[in-house]
C-alpha positions as YAML, in Angstrom:
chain: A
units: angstrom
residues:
- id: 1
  name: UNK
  ca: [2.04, -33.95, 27.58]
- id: 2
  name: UNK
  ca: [-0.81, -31.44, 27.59]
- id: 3
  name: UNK
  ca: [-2.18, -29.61, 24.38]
- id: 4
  name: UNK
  ca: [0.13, -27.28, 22.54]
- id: 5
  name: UNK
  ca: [-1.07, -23.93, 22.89]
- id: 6
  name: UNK
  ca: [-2.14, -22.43, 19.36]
- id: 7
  name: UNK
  ca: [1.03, -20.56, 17.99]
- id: 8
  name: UNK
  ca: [0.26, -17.52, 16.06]
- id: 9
  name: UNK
  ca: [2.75, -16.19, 14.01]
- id: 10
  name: UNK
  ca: [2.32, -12.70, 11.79]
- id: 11
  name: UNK
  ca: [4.80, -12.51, 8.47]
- id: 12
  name: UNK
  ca: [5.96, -9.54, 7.56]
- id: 13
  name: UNK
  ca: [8.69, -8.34, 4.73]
- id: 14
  name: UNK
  ca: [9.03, -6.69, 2.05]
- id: 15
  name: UNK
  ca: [7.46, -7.99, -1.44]
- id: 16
  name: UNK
  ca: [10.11, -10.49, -3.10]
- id: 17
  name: UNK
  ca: [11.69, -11.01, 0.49]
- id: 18
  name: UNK
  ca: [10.89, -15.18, 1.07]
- id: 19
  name: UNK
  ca: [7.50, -15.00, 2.75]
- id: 20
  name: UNK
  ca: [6.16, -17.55, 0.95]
- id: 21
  name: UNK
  ca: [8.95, -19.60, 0.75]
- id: 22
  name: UNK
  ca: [9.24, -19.35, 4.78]
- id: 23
  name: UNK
  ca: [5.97, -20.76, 4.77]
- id: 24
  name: UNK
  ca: [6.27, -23.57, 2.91]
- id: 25
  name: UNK
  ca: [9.71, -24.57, 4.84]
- id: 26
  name: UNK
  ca: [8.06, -23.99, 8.34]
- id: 27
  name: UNK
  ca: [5.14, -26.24, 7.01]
- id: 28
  name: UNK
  ca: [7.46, -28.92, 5.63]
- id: 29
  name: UNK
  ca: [8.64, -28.98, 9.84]
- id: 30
  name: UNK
  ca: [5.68, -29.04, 11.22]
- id: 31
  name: UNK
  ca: [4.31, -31.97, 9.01]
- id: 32
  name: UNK
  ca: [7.87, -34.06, 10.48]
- id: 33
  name: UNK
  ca: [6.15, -33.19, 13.91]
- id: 34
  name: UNK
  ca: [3.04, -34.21, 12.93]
- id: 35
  name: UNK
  ca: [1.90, -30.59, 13.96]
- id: 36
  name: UNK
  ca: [-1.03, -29.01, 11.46]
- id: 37
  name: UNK
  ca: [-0.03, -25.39, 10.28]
- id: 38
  name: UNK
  ca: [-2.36, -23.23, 8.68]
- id: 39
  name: UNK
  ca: [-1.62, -20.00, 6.52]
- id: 40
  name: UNK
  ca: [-3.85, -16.81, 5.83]
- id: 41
  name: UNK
  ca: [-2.76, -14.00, 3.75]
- id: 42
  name: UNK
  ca: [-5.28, -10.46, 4.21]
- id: 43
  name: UNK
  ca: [-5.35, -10.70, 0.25]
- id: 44
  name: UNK
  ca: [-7.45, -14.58, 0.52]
- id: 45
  name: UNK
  ca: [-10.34, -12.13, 1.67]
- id: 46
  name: UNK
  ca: [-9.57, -10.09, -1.03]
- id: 47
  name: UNK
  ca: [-9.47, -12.27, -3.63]
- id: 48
  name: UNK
  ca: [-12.61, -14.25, -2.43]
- id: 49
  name: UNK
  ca: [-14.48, -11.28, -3.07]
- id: 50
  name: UNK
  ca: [-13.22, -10.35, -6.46]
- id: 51
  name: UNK
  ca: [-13.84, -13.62, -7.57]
- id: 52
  name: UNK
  ca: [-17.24, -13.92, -6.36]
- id: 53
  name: UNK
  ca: [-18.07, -10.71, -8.33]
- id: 54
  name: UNK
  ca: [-16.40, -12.50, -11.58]
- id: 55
  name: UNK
  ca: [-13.81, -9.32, -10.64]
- id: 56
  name: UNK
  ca: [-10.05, -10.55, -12.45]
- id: 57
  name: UNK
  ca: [-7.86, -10.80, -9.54]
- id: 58
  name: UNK
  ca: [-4.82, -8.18, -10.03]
- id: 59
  name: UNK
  ca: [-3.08, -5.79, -7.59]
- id: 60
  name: UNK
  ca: [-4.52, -3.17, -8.57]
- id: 61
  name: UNK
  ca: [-8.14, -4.53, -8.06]
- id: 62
  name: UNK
  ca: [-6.96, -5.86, -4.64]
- id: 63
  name: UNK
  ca: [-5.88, -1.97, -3.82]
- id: 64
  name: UNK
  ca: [-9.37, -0.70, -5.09]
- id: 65
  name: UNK
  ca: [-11.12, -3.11, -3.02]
- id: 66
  name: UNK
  ca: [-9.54, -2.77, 0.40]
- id: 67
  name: UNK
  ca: [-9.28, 0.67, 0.33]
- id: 68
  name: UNK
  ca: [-13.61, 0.78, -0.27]
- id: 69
  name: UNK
  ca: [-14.02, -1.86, 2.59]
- id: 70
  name: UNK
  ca: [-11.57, 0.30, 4.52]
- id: 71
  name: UNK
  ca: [-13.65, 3.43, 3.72]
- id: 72
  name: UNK
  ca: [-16.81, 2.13, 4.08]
- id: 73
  name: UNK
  ca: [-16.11, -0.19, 7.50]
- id: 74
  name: UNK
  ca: [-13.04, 1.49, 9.31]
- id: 75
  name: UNK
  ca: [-9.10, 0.47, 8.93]
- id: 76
  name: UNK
  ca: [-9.07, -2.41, 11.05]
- id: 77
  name: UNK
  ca: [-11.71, -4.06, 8.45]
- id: 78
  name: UNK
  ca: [-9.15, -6.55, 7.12]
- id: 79
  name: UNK
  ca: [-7.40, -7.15, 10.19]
- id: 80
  name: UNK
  ca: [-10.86, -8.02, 11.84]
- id: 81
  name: UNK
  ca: [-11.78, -10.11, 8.97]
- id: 82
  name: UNK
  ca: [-8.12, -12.19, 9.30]
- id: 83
  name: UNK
  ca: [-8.18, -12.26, 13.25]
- id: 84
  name: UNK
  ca: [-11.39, -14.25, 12.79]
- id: 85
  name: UNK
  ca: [-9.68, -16.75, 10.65]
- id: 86
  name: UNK
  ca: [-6.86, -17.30, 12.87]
- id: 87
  name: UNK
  ca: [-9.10, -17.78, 15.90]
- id: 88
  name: UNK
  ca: [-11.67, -19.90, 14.32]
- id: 89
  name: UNK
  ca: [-8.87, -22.18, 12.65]
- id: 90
  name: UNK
  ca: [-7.55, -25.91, 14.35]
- id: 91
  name: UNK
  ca: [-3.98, -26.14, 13.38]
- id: 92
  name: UNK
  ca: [-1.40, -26.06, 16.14]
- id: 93
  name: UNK
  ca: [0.29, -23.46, 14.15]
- id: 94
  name: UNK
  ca: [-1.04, -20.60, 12.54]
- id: 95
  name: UNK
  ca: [0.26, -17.83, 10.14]
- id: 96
  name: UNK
  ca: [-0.54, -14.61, 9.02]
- id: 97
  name: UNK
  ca: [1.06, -13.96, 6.35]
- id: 98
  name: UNK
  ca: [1.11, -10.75, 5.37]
- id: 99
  name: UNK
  ca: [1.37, -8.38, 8.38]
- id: 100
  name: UNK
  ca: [1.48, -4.48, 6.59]
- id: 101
  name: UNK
  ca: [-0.72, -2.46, 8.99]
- id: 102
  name: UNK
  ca: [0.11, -1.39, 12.78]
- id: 103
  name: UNK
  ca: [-3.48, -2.86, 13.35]
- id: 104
  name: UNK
  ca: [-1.96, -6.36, 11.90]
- id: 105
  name: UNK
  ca: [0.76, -6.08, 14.56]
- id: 106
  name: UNK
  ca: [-1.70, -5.21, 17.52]
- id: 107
  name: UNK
  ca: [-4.14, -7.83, 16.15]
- id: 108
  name: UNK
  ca: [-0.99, -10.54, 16.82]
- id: 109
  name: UNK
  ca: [-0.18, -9.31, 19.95]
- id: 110
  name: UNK
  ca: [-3.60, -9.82, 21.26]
- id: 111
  name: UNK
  ca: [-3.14, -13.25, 20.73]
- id: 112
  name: UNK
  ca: [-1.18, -15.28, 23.85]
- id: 113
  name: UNK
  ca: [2.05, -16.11, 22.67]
- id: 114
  name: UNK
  ca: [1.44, -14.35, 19.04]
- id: 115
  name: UNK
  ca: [4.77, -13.85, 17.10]
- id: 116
  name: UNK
  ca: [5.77, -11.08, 15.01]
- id: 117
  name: UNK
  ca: [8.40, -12.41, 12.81]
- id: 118
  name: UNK
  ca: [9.93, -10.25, 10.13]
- id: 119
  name: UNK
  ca: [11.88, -11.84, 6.42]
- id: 120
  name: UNK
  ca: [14.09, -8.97, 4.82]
- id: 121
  name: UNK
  ca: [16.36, -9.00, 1.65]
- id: 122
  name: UNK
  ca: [18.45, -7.09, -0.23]
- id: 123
  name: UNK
  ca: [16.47, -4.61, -2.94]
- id: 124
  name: UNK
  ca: [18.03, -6.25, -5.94]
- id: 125
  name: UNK
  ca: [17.28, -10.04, -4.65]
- id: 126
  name: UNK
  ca: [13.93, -9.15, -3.97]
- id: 127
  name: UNK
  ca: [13.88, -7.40, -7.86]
- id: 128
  name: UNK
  ca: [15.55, -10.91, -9.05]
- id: 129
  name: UNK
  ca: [13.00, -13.00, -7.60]
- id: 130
  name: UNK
  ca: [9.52, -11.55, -8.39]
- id: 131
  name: UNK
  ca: [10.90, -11.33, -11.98]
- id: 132
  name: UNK
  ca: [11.57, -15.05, -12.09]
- id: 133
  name: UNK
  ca: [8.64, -16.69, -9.97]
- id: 134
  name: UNK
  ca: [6.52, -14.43, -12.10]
- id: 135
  name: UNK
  ca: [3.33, -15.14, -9.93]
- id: 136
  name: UNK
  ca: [1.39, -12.45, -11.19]
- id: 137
  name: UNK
  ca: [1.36, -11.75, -15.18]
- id: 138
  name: UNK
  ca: [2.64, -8.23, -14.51]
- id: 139
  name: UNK
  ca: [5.34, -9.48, -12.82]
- id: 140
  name: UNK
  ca: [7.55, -11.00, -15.82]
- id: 141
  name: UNK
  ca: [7.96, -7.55, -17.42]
- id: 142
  name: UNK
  ca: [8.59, -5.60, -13.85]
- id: 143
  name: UNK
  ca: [10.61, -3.14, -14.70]
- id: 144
  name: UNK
  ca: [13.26, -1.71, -11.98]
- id: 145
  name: UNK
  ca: [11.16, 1.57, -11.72]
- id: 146
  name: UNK
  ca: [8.10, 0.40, -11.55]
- id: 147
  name: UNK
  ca: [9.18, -2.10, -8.90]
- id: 148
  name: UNK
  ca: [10.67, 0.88, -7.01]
- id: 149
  name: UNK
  ca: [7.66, 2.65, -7.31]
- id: 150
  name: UNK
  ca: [5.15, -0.48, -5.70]
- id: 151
  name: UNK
  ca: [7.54, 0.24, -2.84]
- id: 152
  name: UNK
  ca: [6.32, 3.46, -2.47]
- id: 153
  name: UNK
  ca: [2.69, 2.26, -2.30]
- id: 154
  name: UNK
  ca: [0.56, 3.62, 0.23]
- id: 155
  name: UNK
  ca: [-0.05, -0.50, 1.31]
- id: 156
  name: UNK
  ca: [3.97, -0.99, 2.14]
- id: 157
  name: UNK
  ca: [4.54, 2.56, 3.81]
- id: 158
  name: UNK
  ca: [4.59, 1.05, 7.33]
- id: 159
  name: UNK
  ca: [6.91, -2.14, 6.23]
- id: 160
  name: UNK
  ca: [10.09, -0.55, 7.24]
- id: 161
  name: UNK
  ca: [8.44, 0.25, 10.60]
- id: 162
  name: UNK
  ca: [7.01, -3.02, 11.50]
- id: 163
  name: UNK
  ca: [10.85, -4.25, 10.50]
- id: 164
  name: UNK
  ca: [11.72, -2.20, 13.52]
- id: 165
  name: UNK
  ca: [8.47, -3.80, 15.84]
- id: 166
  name: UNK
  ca: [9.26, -7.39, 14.91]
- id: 167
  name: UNK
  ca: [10.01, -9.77, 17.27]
- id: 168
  name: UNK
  ca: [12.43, -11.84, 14.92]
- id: 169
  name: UNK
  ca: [14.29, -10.49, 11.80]
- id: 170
  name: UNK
  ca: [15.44, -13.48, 9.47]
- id: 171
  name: UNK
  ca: [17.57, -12.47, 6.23]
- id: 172
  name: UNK
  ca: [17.14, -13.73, 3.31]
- id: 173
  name: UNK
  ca: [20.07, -12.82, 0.59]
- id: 174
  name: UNK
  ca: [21.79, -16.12, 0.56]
- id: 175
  name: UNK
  ca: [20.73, -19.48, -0.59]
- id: 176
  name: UNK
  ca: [17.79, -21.19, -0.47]
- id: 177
  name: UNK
  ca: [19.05, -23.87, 1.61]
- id: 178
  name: UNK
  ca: [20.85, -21.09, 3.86]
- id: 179
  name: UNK
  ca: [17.20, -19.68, 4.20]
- id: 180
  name: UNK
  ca: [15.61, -23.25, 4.81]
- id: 181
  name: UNK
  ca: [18.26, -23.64, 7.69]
- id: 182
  name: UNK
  ca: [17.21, -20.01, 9.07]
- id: 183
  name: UNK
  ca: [13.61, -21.39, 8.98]
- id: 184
  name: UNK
  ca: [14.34, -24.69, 10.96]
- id: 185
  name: UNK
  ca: [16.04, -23.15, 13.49]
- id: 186
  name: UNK
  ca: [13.30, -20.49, 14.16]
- id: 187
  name: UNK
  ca: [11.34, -23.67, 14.26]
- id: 188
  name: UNK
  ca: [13.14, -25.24, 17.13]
- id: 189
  name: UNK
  ca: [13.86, -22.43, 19.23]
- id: 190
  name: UNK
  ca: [10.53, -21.02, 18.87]
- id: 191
  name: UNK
  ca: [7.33, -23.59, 18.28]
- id: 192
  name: UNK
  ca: [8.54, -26.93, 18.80]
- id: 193
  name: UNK
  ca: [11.58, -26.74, 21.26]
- id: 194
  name: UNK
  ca: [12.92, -30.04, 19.58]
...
């Protein structure tokens, strides 16, 4: 059979929702496929750049620092900067994930056959689970409120929107394994048709 066309695929969702967690399932499927997948988040850019200025890599750095290069070299700085990653890269499949900005979503639908594919949970869920993985050190001691209030950020303003523009909508308030099934399926029916 001929070459599989690259599959783009921009992740949206709201923070806590499974986005990682989709990742790492849709990965674990393509590697039974023998298919290479290949994930970008806008904050790897980011965080490359803090880093390289010896910069400690928290959120509110990460804010600080897109909104300069966003000041300094137009809104659709970051977008740019990920497109060029997901065109340059070799894997069959290839995610964004990430997707907060309307010039994400047009920078995915530039690409043939690029997916917008949206992961949304319950408020409290999404609470739950950043308080437990406790991936960043301010996440442990979240506090309702101030979880509420990251909402509110200008960077997640246009997440209920892009809910609305996604091409797929997968929930995520029940199990992990319920969520791994979701993922699978998606899997079939939309990159691998087996």
């Amino acid at each position: 059979r001929g070459e599989m066309q690259k599959i783009i695929i921009g992740l949206a969702g709201q923070k806590g929702a499974g986005k990682g967690t989709f990742v790492e399932f849709l990965t674990a499927e393509a590697q039974k496929r023998n298919l290479t997948i290949q994930a970008f988040k806008s904050s790897d850019i980011l965080t490359a750049m803090l880093k390289a200025g010896g910069i400690p890599i928290i959120r509110e750095n990460m804010q600080i620092l897109a909104s300069l290069l966003v000041s300094g070299f137009g809104k659709d700085i970051i977008s740019e900067s990920v497109r060029v990653k997901l065109e340059e890269s070799s894997a069959h499949i290839v995610i964004f994930d990430g997707v907060r900005w309307l010039s994400d979503i047009q920078m995915i639908r530039k690409f043939t056959g690029g997916k917008l594919v949206f992961i949304s949970a319950e408020k409290m869920n999404r609470y739950t689970r950043i308080k437990n993985r406790g991936e960043k050190p301010e996440e442990k001691n979240l506090s309702l409120s101030q979880f509420e209030a990251e909402e509110e950020a200008p960077t997640e303003i246009f997440i209920p929107q892009i809910q609305e523009m996604a091409d797929f909508v997968i929930e995520n308030n029940e199990s992990k394994k319920t969520f791994r099934q979701e993922a699978e399926h998606f899997f079939k029916n939309q990159i691998s048709g087996n």
